[in-house]
N, CA, C and O atoms as a GROMACS GRO file, in nm:
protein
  416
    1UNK      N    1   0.084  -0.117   0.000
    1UNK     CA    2   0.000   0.000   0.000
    1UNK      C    3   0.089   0.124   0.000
    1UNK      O    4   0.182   0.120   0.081
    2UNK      N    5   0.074   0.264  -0.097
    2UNK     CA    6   0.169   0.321  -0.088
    2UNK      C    7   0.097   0.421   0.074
    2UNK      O    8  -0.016   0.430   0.123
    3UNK      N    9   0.247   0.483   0.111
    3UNK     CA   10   0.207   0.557   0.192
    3UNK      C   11   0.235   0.681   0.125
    3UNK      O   12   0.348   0.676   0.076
    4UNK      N   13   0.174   0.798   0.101
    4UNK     CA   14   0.193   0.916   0.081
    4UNK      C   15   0.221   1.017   0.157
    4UNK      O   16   0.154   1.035   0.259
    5UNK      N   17   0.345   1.116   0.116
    5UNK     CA   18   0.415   1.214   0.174
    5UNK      C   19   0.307   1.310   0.278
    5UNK      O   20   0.355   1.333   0.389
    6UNK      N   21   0.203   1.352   0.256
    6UNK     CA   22   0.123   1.422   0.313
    6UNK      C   23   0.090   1.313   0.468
    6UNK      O   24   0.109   1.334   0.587
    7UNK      N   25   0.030   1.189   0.389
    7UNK     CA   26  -0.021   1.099   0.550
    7UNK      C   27   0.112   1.093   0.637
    7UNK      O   28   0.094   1.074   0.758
    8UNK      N   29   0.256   1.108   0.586
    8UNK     CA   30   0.361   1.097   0.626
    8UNK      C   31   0.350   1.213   0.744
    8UNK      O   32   0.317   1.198   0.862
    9UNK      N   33   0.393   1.342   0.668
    9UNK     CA   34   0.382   1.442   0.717
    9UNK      C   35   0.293   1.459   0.824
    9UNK      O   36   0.354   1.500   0.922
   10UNK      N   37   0.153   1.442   0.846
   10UNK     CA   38   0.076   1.450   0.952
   10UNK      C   39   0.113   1.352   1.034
   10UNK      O   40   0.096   1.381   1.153
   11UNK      N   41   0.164   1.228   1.009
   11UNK     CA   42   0.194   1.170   1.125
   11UNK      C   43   0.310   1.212   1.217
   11UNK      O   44   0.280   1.186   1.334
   12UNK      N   45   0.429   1.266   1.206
   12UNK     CA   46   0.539   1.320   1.274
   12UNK      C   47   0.443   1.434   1.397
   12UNK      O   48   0.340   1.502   1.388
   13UNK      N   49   0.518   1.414   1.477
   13UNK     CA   50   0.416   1.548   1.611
   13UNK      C   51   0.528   1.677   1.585
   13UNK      O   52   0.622   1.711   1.657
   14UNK      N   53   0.484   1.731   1.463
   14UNK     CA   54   0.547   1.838   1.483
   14UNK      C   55   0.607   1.955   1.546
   14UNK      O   56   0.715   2.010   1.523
   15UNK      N   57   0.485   1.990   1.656
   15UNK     CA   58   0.509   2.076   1.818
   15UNK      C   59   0.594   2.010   1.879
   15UNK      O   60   0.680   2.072   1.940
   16UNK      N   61   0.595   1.857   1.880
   16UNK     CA   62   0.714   1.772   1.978
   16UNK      C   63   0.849   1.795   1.908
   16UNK      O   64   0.946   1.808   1.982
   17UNK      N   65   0.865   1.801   1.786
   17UNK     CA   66   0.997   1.830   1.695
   17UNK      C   67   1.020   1.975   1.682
   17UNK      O   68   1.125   2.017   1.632
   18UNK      N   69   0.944   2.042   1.717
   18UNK     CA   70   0.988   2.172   1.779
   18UNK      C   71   1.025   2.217   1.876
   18UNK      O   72   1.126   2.288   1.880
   19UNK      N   73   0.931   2.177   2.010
   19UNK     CA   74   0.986   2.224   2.110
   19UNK      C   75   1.100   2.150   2.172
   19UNK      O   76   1.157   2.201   2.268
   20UNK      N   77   1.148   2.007   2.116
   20UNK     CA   78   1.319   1.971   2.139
   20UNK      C   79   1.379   2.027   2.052
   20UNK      O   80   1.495   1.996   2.079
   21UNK      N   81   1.384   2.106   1.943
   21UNK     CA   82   1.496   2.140   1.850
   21UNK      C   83   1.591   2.234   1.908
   21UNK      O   84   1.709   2.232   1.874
   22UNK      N   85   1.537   2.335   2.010
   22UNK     CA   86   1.659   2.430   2.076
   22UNK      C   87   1.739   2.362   2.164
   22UNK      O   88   1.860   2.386   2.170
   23UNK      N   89   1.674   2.259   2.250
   23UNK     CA   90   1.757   2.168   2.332
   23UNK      C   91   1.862   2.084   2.218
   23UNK      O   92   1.971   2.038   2.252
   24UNK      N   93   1.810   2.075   2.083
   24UNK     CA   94   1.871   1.980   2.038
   24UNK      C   95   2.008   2.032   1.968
   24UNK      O   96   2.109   1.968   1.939
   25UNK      N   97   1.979   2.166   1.952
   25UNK     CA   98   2.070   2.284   1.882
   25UNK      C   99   2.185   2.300   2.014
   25UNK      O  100   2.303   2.272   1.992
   26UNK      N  101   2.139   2.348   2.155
   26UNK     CA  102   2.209   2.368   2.225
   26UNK      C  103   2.314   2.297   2.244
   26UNK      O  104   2.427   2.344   2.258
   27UNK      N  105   2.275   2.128   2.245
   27UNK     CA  106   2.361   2.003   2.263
   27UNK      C  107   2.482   2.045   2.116
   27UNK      O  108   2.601   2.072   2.121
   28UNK      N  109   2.402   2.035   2.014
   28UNK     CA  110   2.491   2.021   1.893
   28UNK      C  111   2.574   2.120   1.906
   28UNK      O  112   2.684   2.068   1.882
   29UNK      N  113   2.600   2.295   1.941
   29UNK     CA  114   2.690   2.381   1.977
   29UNK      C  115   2.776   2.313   2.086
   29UNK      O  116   2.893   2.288   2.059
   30UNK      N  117   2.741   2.291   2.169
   30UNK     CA  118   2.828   2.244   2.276
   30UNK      C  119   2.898   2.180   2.231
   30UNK      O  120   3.019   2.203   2.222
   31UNK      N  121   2.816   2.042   2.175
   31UNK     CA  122   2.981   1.957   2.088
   31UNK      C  123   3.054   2.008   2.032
   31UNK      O  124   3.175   1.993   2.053
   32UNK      N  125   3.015   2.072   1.959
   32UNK     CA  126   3.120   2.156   1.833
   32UNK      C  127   3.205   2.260   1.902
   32UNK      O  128   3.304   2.311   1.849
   33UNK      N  129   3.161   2.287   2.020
   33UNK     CA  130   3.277   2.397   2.114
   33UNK      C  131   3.376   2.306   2.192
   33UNK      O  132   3.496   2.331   2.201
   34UNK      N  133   3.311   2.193   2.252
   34UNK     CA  134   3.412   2.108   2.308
   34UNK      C  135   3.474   2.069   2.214
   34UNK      O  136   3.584   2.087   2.266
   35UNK      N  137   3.509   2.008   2.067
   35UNK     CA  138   3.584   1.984   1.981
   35UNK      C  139   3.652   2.062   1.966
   35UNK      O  140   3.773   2.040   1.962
   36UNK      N  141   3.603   2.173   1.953
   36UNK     CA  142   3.702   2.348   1.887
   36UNK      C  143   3.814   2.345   1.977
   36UNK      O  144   3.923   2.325   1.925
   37UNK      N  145   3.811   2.359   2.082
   37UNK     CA  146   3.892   2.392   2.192
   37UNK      C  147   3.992   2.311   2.243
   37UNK      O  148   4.090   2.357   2.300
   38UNK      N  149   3.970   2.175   2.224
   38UNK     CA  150   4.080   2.046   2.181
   38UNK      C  151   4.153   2.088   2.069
   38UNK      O  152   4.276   2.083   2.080
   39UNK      N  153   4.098   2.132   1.949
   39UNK     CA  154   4.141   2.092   1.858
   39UNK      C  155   4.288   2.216   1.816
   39UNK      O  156   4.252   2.334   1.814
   40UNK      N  157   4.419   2.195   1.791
   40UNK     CA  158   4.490   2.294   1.744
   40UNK      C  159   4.426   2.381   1.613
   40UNK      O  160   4.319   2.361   1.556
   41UNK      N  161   4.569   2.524   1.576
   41UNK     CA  162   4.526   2.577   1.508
   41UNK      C  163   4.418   2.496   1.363
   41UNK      O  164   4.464   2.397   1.305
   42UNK      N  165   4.346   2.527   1.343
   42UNK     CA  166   4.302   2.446   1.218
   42UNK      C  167   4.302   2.483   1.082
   42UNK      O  168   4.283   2.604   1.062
   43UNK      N  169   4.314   2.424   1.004
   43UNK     CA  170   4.353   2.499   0.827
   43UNK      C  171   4.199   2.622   0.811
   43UNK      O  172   4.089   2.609   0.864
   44UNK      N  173   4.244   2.722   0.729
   44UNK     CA  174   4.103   2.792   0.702
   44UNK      C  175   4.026   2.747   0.634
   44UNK      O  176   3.914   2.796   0.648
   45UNK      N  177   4.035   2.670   0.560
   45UNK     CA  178   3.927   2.554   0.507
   45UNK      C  179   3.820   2.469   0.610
   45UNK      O  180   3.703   2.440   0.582
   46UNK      N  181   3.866   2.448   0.694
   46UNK     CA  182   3.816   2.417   0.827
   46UNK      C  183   3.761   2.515   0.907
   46UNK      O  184   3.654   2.476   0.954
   47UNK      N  185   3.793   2.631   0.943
   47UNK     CA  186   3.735   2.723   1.012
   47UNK      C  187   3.653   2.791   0.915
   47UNK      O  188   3.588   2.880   0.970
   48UNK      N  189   3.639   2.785   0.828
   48UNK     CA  190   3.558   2.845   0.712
   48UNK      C  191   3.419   2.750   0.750
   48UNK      O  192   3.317   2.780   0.812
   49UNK      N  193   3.465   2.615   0.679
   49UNK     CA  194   3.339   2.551   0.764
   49UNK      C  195   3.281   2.545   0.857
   49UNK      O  196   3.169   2.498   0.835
   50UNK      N  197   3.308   2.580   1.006
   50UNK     CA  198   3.296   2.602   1.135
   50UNK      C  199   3.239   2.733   1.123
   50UNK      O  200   3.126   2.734   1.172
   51UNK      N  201   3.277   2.849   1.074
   51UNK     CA  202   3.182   2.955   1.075
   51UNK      C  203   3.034   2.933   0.975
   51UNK      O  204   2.923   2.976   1.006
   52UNK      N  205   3.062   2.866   0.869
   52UNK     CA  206   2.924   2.859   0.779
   52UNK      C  207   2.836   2.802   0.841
   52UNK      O  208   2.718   2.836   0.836
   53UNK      N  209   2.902   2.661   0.938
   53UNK     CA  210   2.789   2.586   1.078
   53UNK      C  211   2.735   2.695   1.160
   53UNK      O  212   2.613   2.713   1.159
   54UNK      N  213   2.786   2.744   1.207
   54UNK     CA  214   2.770   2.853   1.330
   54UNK      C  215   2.650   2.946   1.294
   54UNK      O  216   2.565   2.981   1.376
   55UNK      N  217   2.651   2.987   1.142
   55UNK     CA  218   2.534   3.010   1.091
   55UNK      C  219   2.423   2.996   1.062
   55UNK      O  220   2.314   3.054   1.072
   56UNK      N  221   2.485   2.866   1.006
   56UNK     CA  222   2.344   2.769   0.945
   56UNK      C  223   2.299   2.736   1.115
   56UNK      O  224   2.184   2.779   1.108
   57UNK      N  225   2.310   2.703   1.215
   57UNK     CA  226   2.275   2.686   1.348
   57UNK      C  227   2.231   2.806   1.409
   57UNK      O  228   2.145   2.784   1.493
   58UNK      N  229   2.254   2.896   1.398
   58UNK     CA  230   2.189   3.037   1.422
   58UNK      C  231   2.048   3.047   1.321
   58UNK      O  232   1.933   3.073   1.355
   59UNK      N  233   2.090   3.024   1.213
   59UNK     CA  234   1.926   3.084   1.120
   59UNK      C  235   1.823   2.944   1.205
   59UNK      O  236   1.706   2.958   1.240
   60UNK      N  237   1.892   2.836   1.218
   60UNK     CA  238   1.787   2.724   1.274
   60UNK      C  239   1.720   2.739   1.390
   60UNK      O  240   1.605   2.708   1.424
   61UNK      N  241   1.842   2.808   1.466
   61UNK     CA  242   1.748   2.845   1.637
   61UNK      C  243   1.635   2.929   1.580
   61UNK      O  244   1.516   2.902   1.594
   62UNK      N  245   1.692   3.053   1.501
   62UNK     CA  246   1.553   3.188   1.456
   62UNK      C  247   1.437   3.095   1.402
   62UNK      O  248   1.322   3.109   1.443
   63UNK      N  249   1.474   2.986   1.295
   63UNK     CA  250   1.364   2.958   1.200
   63UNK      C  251   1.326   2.854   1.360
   63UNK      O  252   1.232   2.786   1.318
   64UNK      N  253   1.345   2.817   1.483
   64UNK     CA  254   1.290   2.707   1.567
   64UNK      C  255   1.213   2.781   1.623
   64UNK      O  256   1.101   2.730   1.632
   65UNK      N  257   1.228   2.959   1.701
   65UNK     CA  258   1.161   3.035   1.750
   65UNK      C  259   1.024   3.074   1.677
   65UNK      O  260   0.913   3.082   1.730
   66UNK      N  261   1.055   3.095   1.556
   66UNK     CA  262   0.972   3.163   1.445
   66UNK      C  263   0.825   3.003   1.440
   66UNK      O  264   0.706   3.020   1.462
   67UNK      N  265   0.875   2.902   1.414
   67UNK     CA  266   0.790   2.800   1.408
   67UNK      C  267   0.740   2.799   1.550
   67UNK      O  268   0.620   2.775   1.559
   68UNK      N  269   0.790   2.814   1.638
   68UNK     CA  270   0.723   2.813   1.788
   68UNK      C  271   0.583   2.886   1.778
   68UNK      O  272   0.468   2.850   1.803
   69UNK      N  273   0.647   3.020   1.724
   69UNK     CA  274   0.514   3.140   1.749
   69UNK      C  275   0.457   3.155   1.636
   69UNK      O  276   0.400   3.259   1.603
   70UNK      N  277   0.467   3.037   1.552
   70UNK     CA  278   0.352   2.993   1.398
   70UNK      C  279   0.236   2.914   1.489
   70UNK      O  280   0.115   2.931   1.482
   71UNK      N  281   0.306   2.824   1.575
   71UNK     CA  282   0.237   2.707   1.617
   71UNK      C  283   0.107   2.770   1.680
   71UNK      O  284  -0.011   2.776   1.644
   72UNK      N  285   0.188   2.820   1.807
   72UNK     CA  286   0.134   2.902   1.940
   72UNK      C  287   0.003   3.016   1.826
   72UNK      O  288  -0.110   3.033   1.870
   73UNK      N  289   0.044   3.076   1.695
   73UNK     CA  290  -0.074   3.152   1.677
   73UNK      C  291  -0.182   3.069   1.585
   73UNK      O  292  -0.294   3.117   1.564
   74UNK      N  293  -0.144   2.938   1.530
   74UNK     CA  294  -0.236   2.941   1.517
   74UNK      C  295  -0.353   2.788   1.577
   74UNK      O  296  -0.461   2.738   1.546
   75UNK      N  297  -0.258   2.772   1.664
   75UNK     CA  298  -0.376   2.710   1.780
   75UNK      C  299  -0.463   2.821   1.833
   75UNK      O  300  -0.579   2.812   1.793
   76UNK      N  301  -0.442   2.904   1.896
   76UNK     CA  302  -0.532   3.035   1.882
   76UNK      C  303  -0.608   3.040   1.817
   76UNK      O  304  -0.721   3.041   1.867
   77UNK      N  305  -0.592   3.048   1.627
   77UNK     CA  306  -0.684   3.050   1.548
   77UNK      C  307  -0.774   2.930   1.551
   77UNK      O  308  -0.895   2.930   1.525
   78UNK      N  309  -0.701   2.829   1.587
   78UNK     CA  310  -0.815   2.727   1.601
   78UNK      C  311  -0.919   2.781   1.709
   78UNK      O  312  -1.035   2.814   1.687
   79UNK      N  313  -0.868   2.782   1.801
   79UNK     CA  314  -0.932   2.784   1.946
   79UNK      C  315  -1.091   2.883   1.892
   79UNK      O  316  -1.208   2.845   1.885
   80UNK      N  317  -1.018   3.037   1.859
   80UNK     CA  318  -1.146   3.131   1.789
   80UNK      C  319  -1.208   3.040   1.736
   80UNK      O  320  -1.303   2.983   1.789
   81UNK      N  321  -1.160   3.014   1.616
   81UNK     CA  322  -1.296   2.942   1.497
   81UNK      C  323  -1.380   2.814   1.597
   81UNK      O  324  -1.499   2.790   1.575
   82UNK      N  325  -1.329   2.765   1.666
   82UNK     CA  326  -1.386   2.679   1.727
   82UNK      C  327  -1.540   2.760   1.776
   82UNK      O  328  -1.656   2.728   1.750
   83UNK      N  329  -1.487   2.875   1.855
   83UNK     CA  330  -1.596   2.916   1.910
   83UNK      C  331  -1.678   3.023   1.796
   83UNK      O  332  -1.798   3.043   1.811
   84UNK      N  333  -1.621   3.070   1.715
   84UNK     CA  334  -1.703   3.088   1.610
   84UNK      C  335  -1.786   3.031   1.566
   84UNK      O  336  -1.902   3.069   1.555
   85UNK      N  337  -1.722   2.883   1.517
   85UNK     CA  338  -1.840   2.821   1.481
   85UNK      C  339  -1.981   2.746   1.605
   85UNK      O  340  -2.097   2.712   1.581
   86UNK      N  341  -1.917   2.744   1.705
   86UNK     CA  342  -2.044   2.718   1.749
   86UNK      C  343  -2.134   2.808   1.794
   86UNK      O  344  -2.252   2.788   1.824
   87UNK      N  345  -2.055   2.938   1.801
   87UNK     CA  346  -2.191   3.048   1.768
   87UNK      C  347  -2.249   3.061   1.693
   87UNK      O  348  -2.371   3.072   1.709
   88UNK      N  349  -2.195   3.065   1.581
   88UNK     CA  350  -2.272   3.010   1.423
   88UNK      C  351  -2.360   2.907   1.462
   88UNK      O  352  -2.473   2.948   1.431
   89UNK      N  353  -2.367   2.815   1.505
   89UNK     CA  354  -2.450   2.703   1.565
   89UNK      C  355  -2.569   2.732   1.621
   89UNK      O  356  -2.676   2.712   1.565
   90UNK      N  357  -2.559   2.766   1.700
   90UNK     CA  358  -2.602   2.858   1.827
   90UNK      C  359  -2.751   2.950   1.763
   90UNK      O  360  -2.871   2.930   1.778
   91UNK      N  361  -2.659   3.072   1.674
   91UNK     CA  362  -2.738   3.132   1.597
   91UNK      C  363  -2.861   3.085   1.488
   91UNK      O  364  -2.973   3.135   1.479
   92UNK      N  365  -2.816   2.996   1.425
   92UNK     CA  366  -2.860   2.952   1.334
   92UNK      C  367  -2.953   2.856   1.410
   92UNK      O  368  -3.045   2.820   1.338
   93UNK      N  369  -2.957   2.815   1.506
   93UNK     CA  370  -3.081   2.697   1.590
   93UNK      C  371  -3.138   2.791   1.653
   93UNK      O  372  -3.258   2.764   1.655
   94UNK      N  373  -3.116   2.894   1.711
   94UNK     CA  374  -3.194   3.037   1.745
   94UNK      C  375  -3.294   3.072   1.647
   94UNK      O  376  -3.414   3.067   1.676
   95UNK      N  377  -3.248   3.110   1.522
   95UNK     CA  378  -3.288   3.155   1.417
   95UNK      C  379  -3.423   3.047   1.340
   95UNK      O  380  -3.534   3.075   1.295
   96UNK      N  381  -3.335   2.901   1.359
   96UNK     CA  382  -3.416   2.806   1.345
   96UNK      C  383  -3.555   2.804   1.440
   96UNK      O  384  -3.663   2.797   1.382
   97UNK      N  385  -3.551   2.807   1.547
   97UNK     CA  386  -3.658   2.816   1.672
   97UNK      C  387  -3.742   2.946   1.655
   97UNK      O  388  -3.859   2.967   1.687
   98UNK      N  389  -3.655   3.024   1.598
   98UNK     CA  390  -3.787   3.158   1.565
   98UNK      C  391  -3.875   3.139   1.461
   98UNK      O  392  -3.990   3.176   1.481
   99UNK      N  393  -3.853   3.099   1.373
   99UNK     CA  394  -3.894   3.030   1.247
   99UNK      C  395  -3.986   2.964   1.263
   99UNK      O  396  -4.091   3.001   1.210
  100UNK      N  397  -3.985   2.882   1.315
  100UNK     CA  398  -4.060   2.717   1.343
  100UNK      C  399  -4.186   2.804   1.452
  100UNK      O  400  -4.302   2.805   1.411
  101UNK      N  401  -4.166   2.847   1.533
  101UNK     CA  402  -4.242   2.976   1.612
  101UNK      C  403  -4.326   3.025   1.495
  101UNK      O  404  -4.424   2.972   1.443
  102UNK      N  405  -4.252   3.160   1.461
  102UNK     CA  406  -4.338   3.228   1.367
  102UNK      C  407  -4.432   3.159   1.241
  102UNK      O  408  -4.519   3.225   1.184
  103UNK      N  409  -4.408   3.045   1.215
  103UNK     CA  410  -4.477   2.942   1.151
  103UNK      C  411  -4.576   2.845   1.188
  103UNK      O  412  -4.626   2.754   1.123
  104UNK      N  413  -4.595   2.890   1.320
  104UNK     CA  414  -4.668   2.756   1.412
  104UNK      C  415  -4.792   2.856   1.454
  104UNK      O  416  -4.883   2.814   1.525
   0.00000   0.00000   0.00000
């Protein structure tokens, strides 16, 4: 049976793969500082790479924060529409009951 990328996708707990990714970032700097600091001078080919990491690990913490407060707004939006719609509900069986009234 194939499985498709989308059923894929919804299955991973994405909020759970978010809210470890800074812990998971923190760990991964640390290693890479405890290595640094062992390690003698190193060719600039090497520290070249070590700064392009340092980066790419910086835009990841921003893009981990940034997905945090995607998440956080739009559970919110759920939360509203939730109660939107059952005012919509609400209304509309109101509306319904006046009806059925004014018809009776």
């Amino acid at each position: 049976m194939a499985f498709s990328w989308l059923t894929a996708l919804k299955v991973v707990p994405w909020q759970k793969v978010l809210e470890h990714a800074p812990g998971v970032l923190d760990k991964a700097r640390g290693f890479i500082d405890k290595h640094r600091t062992g390690a003698a001078e190193a060719p600039s080919e090497f520290s070249q790479l070590v700064q392009a990491q340092q980066q790419m690990a910086q835009a990841l913490s921003e893009l981990a924060e940034q997905n945090a407060a995607l998440i956080a707004a739009v559970t919110r939006l759920k939360q509203q529409l939730r109660w939107l719609a059952t005012g919509l509900v609400l209304a509309l069986l109101g509306l319904g009951g006046l009806a059925w009234l004014a018809w009776k």
